[in-house]
N, C-alpha and C positions, 0 to 999 in steps of 0.2 A: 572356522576363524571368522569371527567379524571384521568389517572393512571398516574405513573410517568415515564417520556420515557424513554426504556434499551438503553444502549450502546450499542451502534452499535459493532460488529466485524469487523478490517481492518484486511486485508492483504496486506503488501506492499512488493514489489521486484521490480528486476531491470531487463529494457528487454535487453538482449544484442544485438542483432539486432538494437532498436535501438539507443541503444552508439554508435555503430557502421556508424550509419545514420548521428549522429548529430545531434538526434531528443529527444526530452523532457523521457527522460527512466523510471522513475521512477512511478511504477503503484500502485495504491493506490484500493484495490477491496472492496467492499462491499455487501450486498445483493441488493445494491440499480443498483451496476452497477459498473465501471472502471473508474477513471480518471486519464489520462500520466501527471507528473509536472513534475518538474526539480530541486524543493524542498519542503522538508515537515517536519514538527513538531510532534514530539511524545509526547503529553501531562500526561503523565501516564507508570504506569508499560509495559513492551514491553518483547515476547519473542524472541529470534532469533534461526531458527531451520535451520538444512540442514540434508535433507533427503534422502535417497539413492534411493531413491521412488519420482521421481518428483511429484509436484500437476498439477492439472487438465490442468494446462497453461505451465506446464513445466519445471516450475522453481524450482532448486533443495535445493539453499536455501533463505529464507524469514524471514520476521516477521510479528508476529501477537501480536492485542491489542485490548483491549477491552476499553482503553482510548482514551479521544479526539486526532483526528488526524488535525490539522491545515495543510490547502494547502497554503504555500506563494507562491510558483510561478509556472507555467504553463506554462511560455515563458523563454525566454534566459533573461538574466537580462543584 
């Protein structure tokens, strides 16, 4: 019997380096892995923190959701 699948935890923030580039900033982290886009959808409740403690990648403020995250784009539109 299958269970019913958890939602996933995102963590999205912005890398300044590369705004900086001109390059797609917006990183979207998961357990599953990282994808850079250039825009995304919060489908659900969302927290926004900023922490005097960076997280692991550095970034000092984020958001985190336990709702769906839609990726619309990944390229320059």
């Amino acid at each position: 019997m299958q269970g019913v699948p958890r939602e996933m935890k995102h963590i999205i923030h912005v890398h300044q380096q590369k705004v900086k580039k001109g390059e797609p900033a917006i990183i979207d982290r998961t357990y599953k892995g990282s994808t850079h886009l250039t825009r995304v959808k919060i489908d659900g409740p969302c927290e926004i923190i900023h922490s005097q403690t960076p997280d692991h990648c550095g970034a000092r403020v984020w958001i985190e959701t336990q709702g769906p995250v839609t990726h619309i784009a990944s390229e320059w539109e």
